[in-house]
Every structure is written in C-alpha cells, then in structure tokens.
N, C-alpha and C positions, 0 to 999 in steps of 0.2 A: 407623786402623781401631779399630774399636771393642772393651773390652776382651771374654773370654770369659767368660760368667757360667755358673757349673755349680755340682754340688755331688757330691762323688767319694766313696763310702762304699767302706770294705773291710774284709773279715774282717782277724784280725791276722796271719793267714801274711801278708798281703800288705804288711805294714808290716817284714816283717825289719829294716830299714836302719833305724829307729827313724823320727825323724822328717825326718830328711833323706832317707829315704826318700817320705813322704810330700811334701815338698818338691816333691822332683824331679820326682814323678811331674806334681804339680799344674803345674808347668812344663811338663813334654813335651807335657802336655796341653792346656793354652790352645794352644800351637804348633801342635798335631798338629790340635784342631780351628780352627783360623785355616786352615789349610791347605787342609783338608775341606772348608767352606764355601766357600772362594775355587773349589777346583777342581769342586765341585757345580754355583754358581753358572755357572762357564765351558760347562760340557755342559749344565747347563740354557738357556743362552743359545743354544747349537749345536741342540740337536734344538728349540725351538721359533725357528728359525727357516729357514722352509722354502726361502729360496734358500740362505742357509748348506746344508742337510739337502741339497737336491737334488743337491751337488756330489758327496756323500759317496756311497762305495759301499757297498750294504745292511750286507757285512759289517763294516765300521769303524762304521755307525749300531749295529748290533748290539753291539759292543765298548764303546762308549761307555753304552750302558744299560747293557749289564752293570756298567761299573766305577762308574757309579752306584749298582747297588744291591747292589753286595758290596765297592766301595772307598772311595768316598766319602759312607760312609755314620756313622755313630756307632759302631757294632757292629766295624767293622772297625778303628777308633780304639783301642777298650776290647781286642780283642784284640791288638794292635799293645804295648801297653801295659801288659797283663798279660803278653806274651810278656817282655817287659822286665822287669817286677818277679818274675820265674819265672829272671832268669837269661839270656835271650837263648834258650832253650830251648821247644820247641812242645809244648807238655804237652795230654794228651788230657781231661787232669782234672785241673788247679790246687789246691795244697789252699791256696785262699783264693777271695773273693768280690769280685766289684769292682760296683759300681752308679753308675752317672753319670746325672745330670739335670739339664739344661740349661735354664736360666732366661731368659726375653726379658727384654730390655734397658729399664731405664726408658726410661719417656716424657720426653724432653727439655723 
C-alpha cells in the first residue's frame, strides 16, 4: 500500500510527550488513516453497487452512510487521536489544536 502523505500541526499542549510524542502520534496516524481509507473504500464499493445495495436492508444501508460520514471520515481520525494525546480522556475543549492535511500522492 501506499505510504500516508499528510501534514499534522499542533498547539504545544498537544506535544506534552516532547517529541516522541509527536512521533507516535505521526505513527498512529498513517495507521489510523490506512485504515479509514481501506474501510471508506469497502462501503463505497457496497452502496454503489446496486445488486450488492439491493440485498441490504434499508436500515443497515442507513448504518453504513452513517459510519461514512462520522467514522470513516478524517474528523473522526483527528478526534480519535486527540482523545489520545489528551490522555485517553473525551475532553469537551482540549487545551491544544490539532490540523491535518493530506497530500495526494506523486504521480508515478
């Protein structure tokens, strides 16, 4: 597979760990989106394709949008991951910033 190209900005609360904090996150983070992709890719394959779709009952087509667009999405990545570097802890207001942006992959 190909590797994850991005680029991860964060306030410094969010580097406590110095920089093997920073490390690790960059790690969890190519994982965590190799993952997303794979599993976006898989439900985008399912709902465009209508004998695949046809089998499915409304409410499971429904589940699967959903978890497209609040699980396998970037947003739910960054928060997955700020929950991480917070502690393992669901914080309502983080006192740090996280920014992710993902770069296409050169042309071969």
């Amino acid at each position: 597979s190909a590797a994850q190209r991005f680029v991860l900005l964060g306030s410094s609360g969010a580097w406590k760990g110095g920089a093997a904090a920073g490390e690790t996150a960059v790690q969890k983070l190519s994982a965590e989106l190799a993952r997303m992709d794979a599993r976006r890719n898989e439900i985008a394959a399912m709902l465009s394709d209508d004998s695949r779709l046809a089998l499915l009952a409304a409410g499971r087509v429904n589940a699967l949008q959903r978890e497209r667009d609040e699980r396998a999405c970037e947003g739910a990545v960054l928060a997955d991951l700020s929950r991480s570097l917070a502690g393992g802890k669901q914080l309502a207001d983080p006192p740090f910033a996280l920014l992710l942006v993902r770069t296409l992959p050169p042309d071969d």
